[in-house]
DOTORTI-390754 format. One record per residue: residue in three letters; x, y, z of N, C-alpha, C, CB in turn. Coordinates in steps of 0.2 Angstrom, whole numbers, plus 5000, padded with zeros to 4 digits. Each point is the difference from the previous one (the first is absolute). Glycine has a CB too. Layout:
<atoms>
ALAXYZXYZXYZXYZ;...
</atoms>
This chain:
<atoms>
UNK494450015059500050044994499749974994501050065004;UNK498749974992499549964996500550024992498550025008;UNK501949944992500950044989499350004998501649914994;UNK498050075003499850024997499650064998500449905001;UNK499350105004499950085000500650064998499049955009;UNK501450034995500650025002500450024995499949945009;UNK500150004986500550004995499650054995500649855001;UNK498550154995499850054999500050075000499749935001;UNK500450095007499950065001500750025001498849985005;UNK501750004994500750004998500250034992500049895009;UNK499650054988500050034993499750074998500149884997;UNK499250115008499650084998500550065002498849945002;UNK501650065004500450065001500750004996499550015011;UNK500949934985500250004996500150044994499849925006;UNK499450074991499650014993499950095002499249854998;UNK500650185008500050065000500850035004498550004999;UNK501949985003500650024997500350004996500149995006;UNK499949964988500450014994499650064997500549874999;UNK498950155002499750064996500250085003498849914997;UNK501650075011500250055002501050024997498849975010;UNK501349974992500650014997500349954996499950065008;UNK499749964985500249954994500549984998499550034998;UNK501150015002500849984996500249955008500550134991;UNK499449885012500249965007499949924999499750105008;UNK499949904992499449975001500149944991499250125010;UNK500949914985500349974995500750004998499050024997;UNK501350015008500949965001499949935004500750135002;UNK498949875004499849945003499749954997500050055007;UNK499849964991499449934993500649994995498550064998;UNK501949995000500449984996500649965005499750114990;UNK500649905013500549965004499749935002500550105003;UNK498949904999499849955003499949954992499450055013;UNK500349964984500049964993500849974997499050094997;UNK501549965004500749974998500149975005500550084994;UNK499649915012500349975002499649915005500850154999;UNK498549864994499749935001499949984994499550025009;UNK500750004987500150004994500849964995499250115004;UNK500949854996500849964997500350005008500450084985;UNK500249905012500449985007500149925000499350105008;UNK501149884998499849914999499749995006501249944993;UNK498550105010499549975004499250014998501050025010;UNK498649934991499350014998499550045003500249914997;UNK499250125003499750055003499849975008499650054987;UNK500349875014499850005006500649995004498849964998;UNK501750014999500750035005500250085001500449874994;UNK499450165004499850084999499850025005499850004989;UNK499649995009499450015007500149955007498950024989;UNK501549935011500049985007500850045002499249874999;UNK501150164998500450055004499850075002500749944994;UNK498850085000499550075003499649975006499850064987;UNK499849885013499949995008500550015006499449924994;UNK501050045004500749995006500050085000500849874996;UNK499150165002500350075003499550045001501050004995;UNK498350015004499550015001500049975007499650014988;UNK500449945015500049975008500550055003499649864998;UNK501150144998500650035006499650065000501249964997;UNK498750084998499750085002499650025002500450014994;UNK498949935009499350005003499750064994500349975016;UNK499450004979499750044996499549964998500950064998;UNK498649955005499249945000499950004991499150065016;UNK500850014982499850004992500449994998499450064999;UNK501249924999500549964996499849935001501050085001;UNK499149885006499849965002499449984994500450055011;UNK498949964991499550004996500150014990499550045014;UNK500849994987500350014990500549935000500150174996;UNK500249815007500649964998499749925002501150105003;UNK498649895001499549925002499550014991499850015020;UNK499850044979499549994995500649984994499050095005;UNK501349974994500849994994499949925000501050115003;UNK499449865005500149954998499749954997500550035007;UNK498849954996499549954998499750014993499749995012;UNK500450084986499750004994500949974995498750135002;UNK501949875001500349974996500349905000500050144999;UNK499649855007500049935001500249975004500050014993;UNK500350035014500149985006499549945002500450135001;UNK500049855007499649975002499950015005500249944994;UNK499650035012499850025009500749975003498449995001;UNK501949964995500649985006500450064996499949855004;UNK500450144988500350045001499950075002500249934994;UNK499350115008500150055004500250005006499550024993;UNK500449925011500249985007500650014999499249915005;UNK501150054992500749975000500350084998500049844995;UNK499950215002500350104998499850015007499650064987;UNK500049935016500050045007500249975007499150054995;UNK501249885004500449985004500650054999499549885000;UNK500950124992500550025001500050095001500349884995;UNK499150165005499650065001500249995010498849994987;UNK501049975016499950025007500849975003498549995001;UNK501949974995500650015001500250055002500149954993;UNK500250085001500250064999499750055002500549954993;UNK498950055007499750075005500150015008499149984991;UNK500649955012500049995007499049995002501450095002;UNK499049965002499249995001499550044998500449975008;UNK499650074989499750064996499949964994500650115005;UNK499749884993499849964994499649925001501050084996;UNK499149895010499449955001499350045001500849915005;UNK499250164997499150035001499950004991499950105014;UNK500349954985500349994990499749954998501150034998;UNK499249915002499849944997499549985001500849984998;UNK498950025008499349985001499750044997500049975009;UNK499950104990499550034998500249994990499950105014;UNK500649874985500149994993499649924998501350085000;UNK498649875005499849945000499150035002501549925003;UNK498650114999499150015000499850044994499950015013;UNK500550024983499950044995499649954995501050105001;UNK499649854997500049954995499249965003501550004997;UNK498749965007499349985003499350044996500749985014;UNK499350074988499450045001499849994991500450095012;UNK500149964983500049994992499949934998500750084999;UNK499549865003500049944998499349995003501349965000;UNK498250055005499349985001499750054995500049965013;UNK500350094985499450034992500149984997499950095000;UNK500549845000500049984992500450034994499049975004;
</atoms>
């Protein structure tokens, strides 16, 4: 699979749902904002729990939004190993295909520079 195309064409059906269903769609923007917003945990300890559960639920486009999230807030490649160790824990085995495909995500973004 190529996120980054992926993660694009994610946001493009995104961008024409929120025009379809607008209050929905800005209740969500609005929640997601609060609850990355204050707290005592920081945004990439944030985003490596939205990972962790993006792998349990096999949801390839969370996936792909939660690896980008991360790196744009400072992650690193072990520390993401070390979230998907404890990802394929607690998943099994479903969640080691998951984390592959979440470790190839990052891969792929990190070669675009």
């Amino acid at each position: 699979m190529d996120y980054i195309d992926y993660i694009a064409a994610t946001r493009d059906r995104s961008r024409v749902l929120a025009k379809t269903v607008p209050d929905a769609m800005k209740g969500f923007a609005t929640l997601s904002k609060g609850v990355k917003e204050g707290g005592v945990l920081g945004v990439k300890e944030k985003e490596y729990v939205a990972l962790g559960i993006s792998i349990a639920v096999r949801c390839e486009a969370c996936i792909g939004f939660h690896v980008e999230a991360l790196m744009k807030a400072g992650a690193s490649r072990e520390e993401l190993a070390d979230v998907l160790g404890m990802a394929i824990q607690m998943g099994g085995g479903p969640s080691v295909m998951y984390a592959g495909k979440a470790l190839e995500c990052w891969d792929q973004l990190a070669a675009q520079g």
